[in-house]
C-alpha positions in Angstrom: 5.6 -3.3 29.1 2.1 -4.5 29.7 0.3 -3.1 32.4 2.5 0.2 31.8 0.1 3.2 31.2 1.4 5.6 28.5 1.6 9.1 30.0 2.2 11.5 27.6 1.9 12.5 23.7 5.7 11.1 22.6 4.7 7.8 25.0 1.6 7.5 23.9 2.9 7.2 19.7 6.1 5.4 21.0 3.6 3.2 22.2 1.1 3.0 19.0 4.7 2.2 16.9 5.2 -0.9 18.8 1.9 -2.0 17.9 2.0 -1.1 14.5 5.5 -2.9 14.1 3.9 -6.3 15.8 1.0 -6.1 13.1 3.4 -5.7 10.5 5.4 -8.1 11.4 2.1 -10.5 11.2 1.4 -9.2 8.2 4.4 -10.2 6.6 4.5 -14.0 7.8 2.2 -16.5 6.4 -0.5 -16.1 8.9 -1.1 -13.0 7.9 -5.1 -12.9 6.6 -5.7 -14.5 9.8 -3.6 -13.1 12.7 -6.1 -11.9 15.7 -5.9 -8.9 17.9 -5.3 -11.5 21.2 -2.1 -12.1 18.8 -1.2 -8.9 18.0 -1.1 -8.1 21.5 1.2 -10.7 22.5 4.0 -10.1 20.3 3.8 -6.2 21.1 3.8 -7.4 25.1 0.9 -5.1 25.5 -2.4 -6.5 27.0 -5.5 -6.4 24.4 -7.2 -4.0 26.7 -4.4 -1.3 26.0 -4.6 -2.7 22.2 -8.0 -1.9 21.8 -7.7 1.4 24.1 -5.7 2.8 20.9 -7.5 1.2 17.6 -10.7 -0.2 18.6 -10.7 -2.6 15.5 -8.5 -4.5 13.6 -9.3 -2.6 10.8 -8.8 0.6 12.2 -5.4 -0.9 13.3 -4.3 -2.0 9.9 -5.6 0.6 8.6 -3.2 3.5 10.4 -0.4 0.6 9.4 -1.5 0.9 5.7 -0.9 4.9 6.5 2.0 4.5 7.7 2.8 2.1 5.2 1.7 4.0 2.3 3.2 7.5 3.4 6.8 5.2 3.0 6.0 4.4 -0.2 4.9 8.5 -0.9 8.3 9.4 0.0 10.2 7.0 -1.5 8.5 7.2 -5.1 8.6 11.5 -4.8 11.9 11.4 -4.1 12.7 8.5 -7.1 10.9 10.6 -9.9 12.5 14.0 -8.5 15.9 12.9 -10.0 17.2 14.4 -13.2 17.6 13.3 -16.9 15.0 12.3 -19.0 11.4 10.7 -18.2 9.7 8.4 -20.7 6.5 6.5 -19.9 8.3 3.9 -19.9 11.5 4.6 -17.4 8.0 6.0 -15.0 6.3 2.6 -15.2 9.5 0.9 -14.5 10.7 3.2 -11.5 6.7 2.9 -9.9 7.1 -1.1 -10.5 10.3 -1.1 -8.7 8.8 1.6 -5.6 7.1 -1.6 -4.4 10.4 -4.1 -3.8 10.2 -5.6 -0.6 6.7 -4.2 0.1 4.8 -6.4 0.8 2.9 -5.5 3.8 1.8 -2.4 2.0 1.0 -4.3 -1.1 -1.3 -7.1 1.5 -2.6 -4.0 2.9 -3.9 -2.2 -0.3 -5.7 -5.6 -1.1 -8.0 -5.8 1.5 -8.5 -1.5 1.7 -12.0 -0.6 0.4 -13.0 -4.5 0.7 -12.3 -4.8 4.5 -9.9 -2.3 6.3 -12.3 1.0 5.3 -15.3 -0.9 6.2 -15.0 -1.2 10.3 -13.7 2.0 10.9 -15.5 5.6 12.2 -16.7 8.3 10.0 -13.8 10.4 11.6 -11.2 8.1 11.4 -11.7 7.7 7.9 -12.2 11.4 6.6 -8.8 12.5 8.4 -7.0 9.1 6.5 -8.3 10.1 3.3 -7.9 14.1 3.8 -4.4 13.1 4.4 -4.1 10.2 1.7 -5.6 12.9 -1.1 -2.7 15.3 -0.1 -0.3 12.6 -0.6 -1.9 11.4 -3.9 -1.9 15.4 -5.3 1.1 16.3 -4.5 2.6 12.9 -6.2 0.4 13.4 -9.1 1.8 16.9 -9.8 5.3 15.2 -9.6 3.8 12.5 -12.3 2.6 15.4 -14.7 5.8 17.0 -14.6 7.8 13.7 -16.0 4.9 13.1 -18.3 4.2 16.7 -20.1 1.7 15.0 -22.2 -0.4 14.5 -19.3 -2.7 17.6 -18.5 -3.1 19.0 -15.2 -5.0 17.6 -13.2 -4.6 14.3 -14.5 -1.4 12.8 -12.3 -4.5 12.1 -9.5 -6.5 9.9 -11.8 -3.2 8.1 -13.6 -1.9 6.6 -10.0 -5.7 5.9 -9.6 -5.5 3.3 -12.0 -2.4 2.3 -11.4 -3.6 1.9 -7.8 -6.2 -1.2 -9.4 -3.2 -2.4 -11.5 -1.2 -3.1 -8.2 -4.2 -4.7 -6.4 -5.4 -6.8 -9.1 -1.7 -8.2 -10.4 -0.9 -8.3 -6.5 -3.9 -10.3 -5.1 -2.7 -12.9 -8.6 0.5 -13.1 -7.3 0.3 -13.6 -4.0 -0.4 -17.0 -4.0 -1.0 -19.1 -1.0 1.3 -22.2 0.0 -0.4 -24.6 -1.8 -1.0 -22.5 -4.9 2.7 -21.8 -5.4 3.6 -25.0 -4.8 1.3 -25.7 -7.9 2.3 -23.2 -9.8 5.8 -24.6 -10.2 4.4 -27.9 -12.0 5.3 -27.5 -15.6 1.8 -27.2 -17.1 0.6 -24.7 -14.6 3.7 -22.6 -14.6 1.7 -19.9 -17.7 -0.9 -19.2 -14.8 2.2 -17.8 -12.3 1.9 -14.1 -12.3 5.5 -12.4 -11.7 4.3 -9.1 -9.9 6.9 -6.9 -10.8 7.4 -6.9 -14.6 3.8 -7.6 -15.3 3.3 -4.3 -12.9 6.1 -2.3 -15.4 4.7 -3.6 -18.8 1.0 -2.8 -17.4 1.7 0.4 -16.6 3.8 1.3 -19.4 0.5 -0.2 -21.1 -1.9 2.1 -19.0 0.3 5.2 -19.8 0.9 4.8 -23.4 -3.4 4.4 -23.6 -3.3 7.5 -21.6 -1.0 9.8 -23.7 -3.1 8.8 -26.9 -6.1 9.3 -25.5 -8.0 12.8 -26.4 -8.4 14.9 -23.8 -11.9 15.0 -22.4 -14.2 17.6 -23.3 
């Protein structure tokens, strides 16, 4: 493939796809914080000319994967909380805890996304991600305030908001490096290990039950 020039719109995604799937795949092994573009380019068999040709940055890069990544997990958790019988805060906090099994590019990915990945891309690039991440996020939100009537309109938005830093901040805890993991299994450490997904459901049954009691503001 390298060498190849993409010629038209369907060859020119096809191609983007491979290299998003090659920086996924890094992102999922254990070099993943420090993977470079001259890698990426390898395992897509692309040269790093075309690479850059398409994302000039590795942040703009892993950020269309995070896109991609994210509109996934969109989908997925839309379709989860459009099934029938009855919602509880609770049965929401545990069907959002369980929307990110086996994610964990995304979930690497939202850890570094205001930090690093929006911070090397252009003004363009980002307003179209986030035009297109706000549809996502209001049209998922509606879908929240319907399973919680408690919650006012308006409000799904700002719920999956702070759910958004839950995730992060329980994720970037329990994604341990090598050596930390290998720590955390010693007896006396073992309090400190941080088990993502039912901390993620109890927090966020926390974070909605504070929500529902809360007065609405004026």
């Amino acid at each position: 493939m390298v060498g190849q020039r993409a010629r038209g719109d369907d060859d020119k995604q096809a191609r983007r796809e491979v290299m998003l799937d090659a920086a996924s795949a890094l992102m999922a092994s254990r070099q993943w914080a420090t993977f470079s573009m001259s890698e990426l380019a390898a395992r897509a068999a692309l040269s790093k000319a075309t690479v850059f040709g398409y994302y000039p940055t590795r942040e703009a890069l892993l950020l269309a994967l995070c896109e991609r990544e994210l509109a996934g997990w969109f989908a997925a958790v839309d379709e989860a909380l459009a099934r029938g019988g009855r919602w509880s805060t609770g049965r929401v906090a545990r069907s959002l805890a369980e929307s990110f099994r086996g994610r964990v590019v995304l979930l690497r990915l939202l850890a570094q996304l205001e930090g690093v990945l929006e911070r090397n891309v252009s003004e363009a690039s980002a307003r179209a991600y986030k035009l297109r991440l706000g549809a996502h996020m209001g049209a998922l939100g509606a879908r929240l305030e319907q399973r919680l009537p408690w919650m006012r309109a308006g409000a799904g938005v700002a719920a999956l908001l702070r759910a958004r830093a839950v995730v992060t901040g329980l994720w970037q805890m329990a994604d341990a490096s090598p050596v930390i993991e290998k720590l955390l299994r010693e007896p006396e450490l073992a309090p400190l290990r941080v088990r993502f997904e039912p901390e993620l459901e109890a927090t966020l049954a926390a974070l909605f039950a504070g929500m529902a009691r809360a007065p609405d503001p004026e």
